[in-house]
PyMOL Python script that loads the backbone (N, CA, C, O; Angstrom):
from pymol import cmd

cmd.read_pdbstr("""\
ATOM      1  N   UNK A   1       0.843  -1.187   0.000  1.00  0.00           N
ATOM      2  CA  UNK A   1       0.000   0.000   0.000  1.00  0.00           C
ATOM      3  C   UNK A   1       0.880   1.239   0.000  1.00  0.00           C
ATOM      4  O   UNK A   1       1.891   1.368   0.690  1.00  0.00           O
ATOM      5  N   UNK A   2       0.395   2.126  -0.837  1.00  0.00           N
ATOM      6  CA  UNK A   2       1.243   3.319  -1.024  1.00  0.00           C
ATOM      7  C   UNK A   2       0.267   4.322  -0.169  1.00  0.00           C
ATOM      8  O   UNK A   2      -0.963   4.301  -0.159  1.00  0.00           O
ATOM      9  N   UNK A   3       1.265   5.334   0.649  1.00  0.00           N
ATOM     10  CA  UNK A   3       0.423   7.025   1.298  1.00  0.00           C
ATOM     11  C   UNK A   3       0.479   6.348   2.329  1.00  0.00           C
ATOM     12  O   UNK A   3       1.076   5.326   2.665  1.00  0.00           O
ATOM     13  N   UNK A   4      -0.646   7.465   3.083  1.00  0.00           N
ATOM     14  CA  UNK A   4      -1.286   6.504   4.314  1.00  0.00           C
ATOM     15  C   UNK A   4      -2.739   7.301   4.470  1.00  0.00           C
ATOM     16  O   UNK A   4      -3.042   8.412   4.904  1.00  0.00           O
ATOM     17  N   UNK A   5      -3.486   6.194   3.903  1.00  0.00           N
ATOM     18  CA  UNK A   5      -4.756   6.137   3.322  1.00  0.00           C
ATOM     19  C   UNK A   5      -5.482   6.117   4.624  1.00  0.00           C
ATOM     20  O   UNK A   5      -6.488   6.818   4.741  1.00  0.00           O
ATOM     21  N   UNK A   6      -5.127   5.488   5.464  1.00  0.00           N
ATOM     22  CA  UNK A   6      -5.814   4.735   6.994  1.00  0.00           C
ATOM     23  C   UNK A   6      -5.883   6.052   7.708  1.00  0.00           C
ATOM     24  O   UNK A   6      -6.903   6.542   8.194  1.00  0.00           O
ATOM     25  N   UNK A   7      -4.219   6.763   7.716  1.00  0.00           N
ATOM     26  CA  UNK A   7      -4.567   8.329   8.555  1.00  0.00           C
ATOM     27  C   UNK A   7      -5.269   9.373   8.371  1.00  0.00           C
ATOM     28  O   UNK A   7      -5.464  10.226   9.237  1.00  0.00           O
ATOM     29  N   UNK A   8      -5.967   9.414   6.563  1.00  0.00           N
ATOM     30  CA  UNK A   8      -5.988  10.604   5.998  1.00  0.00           C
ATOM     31  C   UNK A   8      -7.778   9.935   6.544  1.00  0.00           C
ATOM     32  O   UNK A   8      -8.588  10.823   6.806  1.00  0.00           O
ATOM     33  N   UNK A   9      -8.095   8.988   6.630  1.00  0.00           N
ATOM     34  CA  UNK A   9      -9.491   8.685   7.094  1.00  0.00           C
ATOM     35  C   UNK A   9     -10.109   9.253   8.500  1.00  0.00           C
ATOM     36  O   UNK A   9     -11.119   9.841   8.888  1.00  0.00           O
ATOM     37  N   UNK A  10      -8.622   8.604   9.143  1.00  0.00           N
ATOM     38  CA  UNK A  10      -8.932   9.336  10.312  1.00  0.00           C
ATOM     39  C   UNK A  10      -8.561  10.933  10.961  1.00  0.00           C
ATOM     40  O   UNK A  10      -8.848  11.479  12.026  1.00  0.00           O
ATOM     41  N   UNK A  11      -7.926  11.283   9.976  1.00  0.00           N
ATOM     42  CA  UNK A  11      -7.892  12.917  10.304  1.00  0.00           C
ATOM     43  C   UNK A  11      -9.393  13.599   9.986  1.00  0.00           C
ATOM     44  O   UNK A  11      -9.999  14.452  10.635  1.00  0.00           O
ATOM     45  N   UNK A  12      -9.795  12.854   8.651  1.00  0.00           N
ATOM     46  CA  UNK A  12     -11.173  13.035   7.854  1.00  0.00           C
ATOM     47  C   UNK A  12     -12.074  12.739   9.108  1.00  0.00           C
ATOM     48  O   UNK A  12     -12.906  13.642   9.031  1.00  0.00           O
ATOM     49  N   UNK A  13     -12.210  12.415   9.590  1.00  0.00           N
ATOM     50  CA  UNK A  13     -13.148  12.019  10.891  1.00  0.00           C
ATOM     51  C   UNK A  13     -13.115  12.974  11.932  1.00  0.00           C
ATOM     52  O   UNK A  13     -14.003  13.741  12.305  1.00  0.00           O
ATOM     53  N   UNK A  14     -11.754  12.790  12.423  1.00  0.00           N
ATOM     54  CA  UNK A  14     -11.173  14.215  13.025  1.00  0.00           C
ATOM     55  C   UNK A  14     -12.170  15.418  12.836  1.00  0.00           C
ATOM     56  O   UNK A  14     -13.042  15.833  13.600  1.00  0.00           O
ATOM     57  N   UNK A  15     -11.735  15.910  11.433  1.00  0.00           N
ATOM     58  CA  UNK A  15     -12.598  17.338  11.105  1.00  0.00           C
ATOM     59  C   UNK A  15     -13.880  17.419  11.407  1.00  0.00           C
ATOM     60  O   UNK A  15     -14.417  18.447  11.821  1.00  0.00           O
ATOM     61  N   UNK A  16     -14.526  16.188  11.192  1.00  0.00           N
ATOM     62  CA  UNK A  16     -16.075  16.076  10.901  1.00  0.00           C
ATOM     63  C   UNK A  16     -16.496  16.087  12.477  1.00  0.00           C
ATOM     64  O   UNK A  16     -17.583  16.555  12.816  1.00  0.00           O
ATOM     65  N   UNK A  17     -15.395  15.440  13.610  1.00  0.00           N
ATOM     66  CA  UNK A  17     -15.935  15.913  15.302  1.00  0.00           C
ATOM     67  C   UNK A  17     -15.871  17.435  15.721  1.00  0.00           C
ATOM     68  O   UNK A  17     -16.642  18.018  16.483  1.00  0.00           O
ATOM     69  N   UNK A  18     -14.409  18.120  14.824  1.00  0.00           N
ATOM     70  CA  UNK A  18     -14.654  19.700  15.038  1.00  0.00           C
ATOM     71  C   UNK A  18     -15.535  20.252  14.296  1.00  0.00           C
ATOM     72  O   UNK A  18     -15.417  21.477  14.263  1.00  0.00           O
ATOM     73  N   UNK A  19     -16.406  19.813  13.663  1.00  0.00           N
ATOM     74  CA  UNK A  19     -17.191  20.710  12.691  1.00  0.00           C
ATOM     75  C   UNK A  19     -16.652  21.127  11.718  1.00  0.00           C
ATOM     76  O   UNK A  19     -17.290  22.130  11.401  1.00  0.00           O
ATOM     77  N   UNK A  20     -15.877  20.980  11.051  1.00  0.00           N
ATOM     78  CA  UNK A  20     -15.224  21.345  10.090  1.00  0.00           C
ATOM     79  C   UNK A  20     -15.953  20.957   8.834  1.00  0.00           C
ATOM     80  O   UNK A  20     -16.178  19.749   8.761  1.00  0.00           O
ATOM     81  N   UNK A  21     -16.367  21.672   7.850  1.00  0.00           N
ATOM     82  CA  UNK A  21     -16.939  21.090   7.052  1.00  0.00           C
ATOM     83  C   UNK A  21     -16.290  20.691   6.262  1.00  0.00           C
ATOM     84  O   UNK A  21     -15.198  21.161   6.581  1.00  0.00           O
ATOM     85  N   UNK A  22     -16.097  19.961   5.144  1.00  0.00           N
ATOM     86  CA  UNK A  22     -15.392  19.079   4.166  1.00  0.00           C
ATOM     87  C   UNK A  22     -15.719  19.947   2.593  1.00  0.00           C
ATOM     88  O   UNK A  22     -16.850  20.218   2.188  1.00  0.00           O
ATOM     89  N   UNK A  23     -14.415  20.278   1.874  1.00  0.00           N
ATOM     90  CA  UNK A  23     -14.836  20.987   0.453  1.00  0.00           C
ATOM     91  C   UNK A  23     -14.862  19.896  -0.455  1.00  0.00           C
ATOM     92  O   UNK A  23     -14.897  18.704  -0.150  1.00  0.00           O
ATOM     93  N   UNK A  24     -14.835  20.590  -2.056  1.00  0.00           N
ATOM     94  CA  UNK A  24     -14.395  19.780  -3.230  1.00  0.00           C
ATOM     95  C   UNK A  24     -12.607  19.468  -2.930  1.00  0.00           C
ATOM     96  O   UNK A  24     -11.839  18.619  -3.382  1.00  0.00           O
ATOM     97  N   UNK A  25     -12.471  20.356  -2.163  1.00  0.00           N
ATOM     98  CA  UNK A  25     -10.806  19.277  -2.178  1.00  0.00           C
ATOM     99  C   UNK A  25     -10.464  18.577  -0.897  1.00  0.00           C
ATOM    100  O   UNK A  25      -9.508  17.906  -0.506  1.00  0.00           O
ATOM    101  N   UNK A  26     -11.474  18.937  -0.447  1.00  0.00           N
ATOM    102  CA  UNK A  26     -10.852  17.882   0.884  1.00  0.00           C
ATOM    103  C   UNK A  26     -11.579  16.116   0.689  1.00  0.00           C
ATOM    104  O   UNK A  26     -11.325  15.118   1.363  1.00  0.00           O
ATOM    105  N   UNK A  27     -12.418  16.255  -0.355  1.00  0.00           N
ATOM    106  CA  UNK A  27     -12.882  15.247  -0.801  1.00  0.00           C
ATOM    107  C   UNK A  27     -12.019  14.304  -2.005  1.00  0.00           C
ATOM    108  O   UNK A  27     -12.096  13.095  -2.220  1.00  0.00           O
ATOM    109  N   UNK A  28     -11.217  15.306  -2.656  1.00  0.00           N
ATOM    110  CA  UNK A  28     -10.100  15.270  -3.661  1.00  0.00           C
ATOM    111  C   UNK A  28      -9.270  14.493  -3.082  1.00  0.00           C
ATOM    112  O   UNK A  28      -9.043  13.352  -3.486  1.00  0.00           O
ATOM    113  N   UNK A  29      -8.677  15.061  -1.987  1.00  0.00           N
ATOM    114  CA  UNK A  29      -7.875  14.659  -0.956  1.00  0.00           C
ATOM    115  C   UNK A  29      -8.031  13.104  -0.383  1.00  0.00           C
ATOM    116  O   UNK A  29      -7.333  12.091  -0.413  1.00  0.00           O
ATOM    117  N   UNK A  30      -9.021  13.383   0.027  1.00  0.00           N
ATOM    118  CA  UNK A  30      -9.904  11.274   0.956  1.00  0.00           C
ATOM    119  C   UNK A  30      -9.717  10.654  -0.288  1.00  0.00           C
ATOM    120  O   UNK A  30      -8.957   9.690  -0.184  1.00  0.00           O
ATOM    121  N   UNK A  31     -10.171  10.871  -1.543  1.00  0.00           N
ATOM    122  CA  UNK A  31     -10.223  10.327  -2.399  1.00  0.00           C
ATOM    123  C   UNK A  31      -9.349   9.760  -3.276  1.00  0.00           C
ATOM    124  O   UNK A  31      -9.479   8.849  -4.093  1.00  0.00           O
ATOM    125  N   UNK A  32      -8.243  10.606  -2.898  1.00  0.00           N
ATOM    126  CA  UNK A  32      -6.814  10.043  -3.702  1.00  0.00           C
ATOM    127  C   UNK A  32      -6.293   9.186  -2.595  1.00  0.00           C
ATOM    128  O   UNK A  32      -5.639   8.165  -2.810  1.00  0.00           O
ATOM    129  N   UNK A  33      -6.572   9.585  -1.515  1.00  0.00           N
ATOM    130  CA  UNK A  33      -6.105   8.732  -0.047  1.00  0.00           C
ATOM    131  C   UNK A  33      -6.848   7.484  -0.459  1.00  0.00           C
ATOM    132  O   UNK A  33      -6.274   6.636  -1.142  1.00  0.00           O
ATOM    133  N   UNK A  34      -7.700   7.384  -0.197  1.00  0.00           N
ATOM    134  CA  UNK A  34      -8.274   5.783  -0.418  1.00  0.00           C
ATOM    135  C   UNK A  34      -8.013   4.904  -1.761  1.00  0.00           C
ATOM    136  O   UNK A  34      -7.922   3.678  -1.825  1.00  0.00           O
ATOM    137  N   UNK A  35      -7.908   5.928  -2.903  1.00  0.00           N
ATOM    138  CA  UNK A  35      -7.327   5.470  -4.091  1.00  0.00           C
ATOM    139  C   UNK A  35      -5.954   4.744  -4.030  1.00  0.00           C
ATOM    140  O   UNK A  35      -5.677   3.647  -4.515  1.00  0.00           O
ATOM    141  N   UNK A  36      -5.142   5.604  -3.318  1.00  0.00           N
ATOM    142  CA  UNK A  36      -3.640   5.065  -3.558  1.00  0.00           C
ATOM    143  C   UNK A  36      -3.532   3.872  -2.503  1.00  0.00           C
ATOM    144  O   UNK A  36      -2.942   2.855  -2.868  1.00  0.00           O
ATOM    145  N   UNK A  37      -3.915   3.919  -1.582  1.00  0.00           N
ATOM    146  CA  UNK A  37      -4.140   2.903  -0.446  1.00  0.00           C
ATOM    147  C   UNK A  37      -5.331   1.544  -0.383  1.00  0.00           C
ATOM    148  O   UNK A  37      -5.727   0.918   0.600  1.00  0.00           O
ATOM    149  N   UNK A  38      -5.715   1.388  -1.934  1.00  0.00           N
ATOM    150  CA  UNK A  38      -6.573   0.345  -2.077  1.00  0.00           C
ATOM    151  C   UNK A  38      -7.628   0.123  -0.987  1.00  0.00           C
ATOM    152  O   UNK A  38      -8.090  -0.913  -0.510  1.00  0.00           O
ATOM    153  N   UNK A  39      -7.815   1.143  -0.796  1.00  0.00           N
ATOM    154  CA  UNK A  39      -9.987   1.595   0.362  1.00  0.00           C
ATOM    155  C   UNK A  39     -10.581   1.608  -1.078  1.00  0.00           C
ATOM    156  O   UNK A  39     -10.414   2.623  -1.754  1.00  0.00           O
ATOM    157  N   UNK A  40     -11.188   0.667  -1.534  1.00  0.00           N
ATOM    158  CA  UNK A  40     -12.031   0.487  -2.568  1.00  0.00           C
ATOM    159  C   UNK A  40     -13.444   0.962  -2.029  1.00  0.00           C
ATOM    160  O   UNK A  40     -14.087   1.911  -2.478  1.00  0.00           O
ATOM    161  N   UNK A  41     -13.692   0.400  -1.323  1.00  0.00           N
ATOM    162  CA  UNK A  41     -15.516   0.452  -0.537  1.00  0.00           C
ATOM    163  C   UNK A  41     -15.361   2.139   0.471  1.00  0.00           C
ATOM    164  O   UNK A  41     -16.149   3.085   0.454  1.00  0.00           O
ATOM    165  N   UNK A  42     -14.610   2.056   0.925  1.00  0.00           N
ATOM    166  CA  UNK A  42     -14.174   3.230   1.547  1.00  0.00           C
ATOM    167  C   UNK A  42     -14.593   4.443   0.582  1.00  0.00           C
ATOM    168  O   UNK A  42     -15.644   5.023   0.855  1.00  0.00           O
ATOM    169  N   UNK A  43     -13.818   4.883  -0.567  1.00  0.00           N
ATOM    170  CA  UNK A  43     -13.373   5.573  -1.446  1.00  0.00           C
ATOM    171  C   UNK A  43     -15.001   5.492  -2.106  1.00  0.00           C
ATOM    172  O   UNK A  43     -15.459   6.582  -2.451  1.00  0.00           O
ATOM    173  N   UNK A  44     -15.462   4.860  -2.206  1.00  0.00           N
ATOM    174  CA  UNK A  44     -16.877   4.705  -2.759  1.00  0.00           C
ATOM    175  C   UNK A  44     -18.012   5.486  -2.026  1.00  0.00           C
ATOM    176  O   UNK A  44     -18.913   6.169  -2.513  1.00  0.00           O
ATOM    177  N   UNK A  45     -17.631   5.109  -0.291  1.00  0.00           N
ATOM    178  CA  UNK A  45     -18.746   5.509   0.419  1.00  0.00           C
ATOM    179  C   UNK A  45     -18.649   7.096   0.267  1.00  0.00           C
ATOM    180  O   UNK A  45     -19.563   7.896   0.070  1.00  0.00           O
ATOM    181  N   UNK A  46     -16.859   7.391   0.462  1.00  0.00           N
ATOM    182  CA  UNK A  46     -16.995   8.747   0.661  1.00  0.00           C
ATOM    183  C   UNK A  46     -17.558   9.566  -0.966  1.00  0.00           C
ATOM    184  O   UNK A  46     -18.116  10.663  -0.934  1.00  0.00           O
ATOM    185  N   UNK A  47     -17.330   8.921  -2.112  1.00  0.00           N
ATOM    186  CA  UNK A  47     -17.899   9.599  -3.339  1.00  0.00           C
ATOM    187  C   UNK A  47     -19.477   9.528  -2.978  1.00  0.00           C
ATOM    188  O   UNK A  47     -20.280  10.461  -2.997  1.00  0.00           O
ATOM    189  N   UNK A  48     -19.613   8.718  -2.780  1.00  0.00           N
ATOM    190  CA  UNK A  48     -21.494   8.702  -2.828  1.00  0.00           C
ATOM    191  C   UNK A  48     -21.714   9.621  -1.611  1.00  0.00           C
ATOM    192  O   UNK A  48     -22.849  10.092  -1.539  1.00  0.00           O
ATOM    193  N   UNK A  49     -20.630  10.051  -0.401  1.00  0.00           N
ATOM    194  CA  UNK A  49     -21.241  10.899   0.426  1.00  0.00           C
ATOM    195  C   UNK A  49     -21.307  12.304   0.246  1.00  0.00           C
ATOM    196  O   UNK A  49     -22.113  13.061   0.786  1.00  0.00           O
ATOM    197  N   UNK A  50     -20.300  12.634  -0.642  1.00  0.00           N
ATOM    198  CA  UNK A  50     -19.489  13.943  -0.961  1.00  0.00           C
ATOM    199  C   UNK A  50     -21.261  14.461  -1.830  1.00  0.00           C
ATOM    200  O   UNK A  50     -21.151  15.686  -1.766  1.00  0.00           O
ATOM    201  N   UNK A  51     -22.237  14.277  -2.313  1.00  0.00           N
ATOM    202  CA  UNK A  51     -23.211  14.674  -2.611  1.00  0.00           C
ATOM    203  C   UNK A  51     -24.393  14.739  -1.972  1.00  0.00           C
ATOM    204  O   UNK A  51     -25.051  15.731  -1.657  1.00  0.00           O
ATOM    205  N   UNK A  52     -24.566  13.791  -1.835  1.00  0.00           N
ATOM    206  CA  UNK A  52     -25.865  13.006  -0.462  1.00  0.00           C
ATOM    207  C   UNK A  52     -25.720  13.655   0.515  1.00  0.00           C
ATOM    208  O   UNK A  52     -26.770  14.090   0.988  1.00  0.00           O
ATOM    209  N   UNK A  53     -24.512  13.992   1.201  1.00  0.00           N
ATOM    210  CA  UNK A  53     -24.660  14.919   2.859  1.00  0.00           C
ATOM    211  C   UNK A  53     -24.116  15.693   2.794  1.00  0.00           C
ATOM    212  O   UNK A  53     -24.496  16.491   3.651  1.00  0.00           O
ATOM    213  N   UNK A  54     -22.957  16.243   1.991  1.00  0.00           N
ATOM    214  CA  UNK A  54     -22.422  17.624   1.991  1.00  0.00           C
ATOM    215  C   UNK A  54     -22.717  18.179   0.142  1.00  0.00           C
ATOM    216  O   UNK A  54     -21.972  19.012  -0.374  1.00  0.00           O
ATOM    217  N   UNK A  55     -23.771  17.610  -0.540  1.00  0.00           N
ATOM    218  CA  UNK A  55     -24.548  18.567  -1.806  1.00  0.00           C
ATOM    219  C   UNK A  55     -22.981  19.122  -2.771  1.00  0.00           C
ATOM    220  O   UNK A  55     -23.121  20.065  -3.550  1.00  0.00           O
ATOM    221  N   UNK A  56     -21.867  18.594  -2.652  1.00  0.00           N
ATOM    222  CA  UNK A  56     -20.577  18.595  -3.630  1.00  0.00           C
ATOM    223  C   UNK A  56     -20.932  17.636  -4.851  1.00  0.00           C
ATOM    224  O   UNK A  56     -21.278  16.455  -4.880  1.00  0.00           O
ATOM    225  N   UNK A  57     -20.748  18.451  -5.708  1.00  0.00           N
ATOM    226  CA  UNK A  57     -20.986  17.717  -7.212  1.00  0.00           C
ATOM    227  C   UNK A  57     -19.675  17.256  -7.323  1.00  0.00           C
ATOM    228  O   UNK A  57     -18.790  17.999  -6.900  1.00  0.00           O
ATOM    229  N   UNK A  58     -19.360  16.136  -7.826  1.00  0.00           N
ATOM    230  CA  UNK A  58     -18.592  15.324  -8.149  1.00  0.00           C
ATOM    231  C   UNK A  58     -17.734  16.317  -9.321  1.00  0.00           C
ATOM    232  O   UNK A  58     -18.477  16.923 -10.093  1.00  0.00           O
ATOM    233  N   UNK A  59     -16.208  16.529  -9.513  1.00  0.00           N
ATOM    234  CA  UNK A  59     -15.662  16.881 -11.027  1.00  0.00           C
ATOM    235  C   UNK A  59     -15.005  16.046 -11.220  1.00  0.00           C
ATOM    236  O   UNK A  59     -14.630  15.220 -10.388  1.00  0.00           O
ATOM    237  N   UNK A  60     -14.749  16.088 -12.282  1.00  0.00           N
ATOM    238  CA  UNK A  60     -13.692  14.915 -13.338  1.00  0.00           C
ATOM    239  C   UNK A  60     -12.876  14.791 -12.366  1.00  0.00           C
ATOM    240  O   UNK A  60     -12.701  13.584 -12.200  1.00  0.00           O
ATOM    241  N   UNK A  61     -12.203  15.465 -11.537  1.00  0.00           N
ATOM    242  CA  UNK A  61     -10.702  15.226 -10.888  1.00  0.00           C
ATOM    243  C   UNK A  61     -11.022  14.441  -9.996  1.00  0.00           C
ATOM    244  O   UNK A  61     -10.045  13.804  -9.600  1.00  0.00           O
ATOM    245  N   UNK A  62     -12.452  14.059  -9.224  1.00  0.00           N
ATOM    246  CA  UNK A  62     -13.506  13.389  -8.290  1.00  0.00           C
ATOM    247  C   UNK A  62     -13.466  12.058  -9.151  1.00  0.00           C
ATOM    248  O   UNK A  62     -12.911  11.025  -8.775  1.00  0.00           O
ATOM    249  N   UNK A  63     -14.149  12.224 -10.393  1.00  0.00           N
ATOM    250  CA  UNK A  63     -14.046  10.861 -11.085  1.00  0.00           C
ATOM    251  C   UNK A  63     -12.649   9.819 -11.427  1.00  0.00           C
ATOM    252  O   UNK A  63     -12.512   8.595 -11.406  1.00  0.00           O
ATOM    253  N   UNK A  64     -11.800  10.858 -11.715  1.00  0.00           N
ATOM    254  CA  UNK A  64     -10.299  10.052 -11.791  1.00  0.00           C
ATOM    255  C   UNK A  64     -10.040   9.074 -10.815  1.00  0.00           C
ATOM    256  O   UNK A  64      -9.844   7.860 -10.858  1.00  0.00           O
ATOM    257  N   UNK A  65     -10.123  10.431  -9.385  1.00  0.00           N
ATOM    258  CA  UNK A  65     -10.032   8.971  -7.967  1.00  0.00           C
ATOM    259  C   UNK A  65     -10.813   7.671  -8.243  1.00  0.00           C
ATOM    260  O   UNK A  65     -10.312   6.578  -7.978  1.00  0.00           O
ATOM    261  N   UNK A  66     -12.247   7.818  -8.868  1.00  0.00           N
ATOM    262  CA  UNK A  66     -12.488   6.451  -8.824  1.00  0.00           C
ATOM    263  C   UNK A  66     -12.239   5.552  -9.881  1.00  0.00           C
ATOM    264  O   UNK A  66     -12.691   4.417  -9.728  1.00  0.00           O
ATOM    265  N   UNK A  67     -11.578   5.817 -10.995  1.00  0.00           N
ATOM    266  CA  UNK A  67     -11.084   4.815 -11.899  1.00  0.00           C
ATOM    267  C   UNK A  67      -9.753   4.188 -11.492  1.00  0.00           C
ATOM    268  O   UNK A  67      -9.239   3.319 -12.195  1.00  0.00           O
TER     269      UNK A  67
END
""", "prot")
cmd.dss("prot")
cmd.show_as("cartoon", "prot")
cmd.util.cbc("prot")
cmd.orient("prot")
């Protein structure tokens, strides 16, 4: 496993106990994290969440992470 996919989850969690809200790049961000670190289901939940609970439209640079 390349990065560290596992920390960038849990910093991502982190934010979400301070209230921090999450942008188009901090989703960029989880997303290349779980990409490079083989979080397949992970990397999925957070694309399908990045619209559903925080209303972020997906961009191409969103779609790359998941190919």
């Amino acid at each position: 496993q390349h990065g560290h996919g596992k920390e960038a989850l849990k910093l991502f969690q982190q934010m979400l106990m301070e209230d921090v809200a999450p942008n188009e790049i901090t989703f960029l961000s989880i997303l290349s994290a779980c990409s490079h670190a083989g979080l397949v289901d992970e990397g999925c939940d957070f694309f399908i969440s990045m619209h559903r609970d925080y209303g972020i439209m997906p961009t191409i640079e969103h779609y790359n992470c998941m190919i």
